[in-house]
ROPADREN-263212 format. One record per residue (C-alpha): x, y, z; residue in three letters. Coordinates in steps of 0.05 Angstrom, whole numbers, plus 5000, padded with zeros to 4 digits. Example, Ala and Ser with C-alpha at 12.3 -4.5 7.8 and 13.67 -1.06 7.14 Angstrom:
2
524649105156Ala 527349795143Ser 
//
This chain:
81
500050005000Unk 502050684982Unk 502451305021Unk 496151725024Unk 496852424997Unk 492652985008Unk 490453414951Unk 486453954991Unk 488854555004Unk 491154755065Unk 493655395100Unk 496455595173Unk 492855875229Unk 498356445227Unk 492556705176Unk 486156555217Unk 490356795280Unk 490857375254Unk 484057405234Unk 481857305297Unk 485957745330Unk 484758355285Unk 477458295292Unk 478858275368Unk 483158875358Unk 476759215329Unk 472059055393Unk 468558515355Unk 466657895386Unk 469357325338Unk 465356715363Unk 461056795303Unk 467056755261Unk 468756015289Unk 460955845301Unk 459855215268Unk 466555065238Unk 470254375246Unk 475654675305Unk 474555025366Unk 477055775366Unk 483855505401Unk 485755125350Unk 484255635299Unk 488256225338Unk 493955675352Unk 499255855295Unk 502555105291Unk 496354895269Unk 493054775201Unk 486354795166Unk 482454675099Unk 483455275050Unk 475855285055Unk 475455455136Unk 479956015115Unk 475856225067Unk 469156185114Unk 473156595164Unk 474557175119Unk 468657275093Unk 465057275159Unk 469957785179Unk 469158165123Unk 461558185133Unk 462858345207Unk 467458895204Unk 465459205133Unk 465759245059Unk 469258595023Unk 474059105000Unk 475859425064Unk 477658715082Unk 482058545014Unk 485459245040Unk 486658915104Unk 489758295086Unk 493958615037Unk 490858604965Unk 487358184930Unk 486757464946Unk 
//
């Protein structure tokens, strides 16, 4: 048998850490941001750790619809995405 490889995406929790922590920054509660997702918040704001590219994705856009425009959040992270 061979090894098993994983073809999904992936990214670090530096990124939703620092999602979460932003939105903090703002005065946001960010349980809705985690609410209903596959890891608990800790995991997610624990930068060793990793997740789906699609968690990511679910993250951001909450955030994006908590703390504004879709383009005040693309300014945020840095450009485009």
């Amino acid at each position: 048998m061979g090894t098993v490889v994983s073809l999904e995406k992936e990214v670090s929790c530096r990124v939703t850490n620092s999602v979460i922590k932003y939105v903090e920054s703002l005065g946001y509660n960010t349980d809705c941001l985690v609410e209903g997702l596959p890891y608990p918040k800790e995991y997610l704001a624990d930068p060793f750790n990793w997740v789906t590219w699609d968690v990511r994705e679910t993250m951001c856009q909450r955030a994006a619809n908590l703390v504004g425009t879709e383009e005040d959040w693309q300014d945020t992270l840095g450009g485009e995405q």
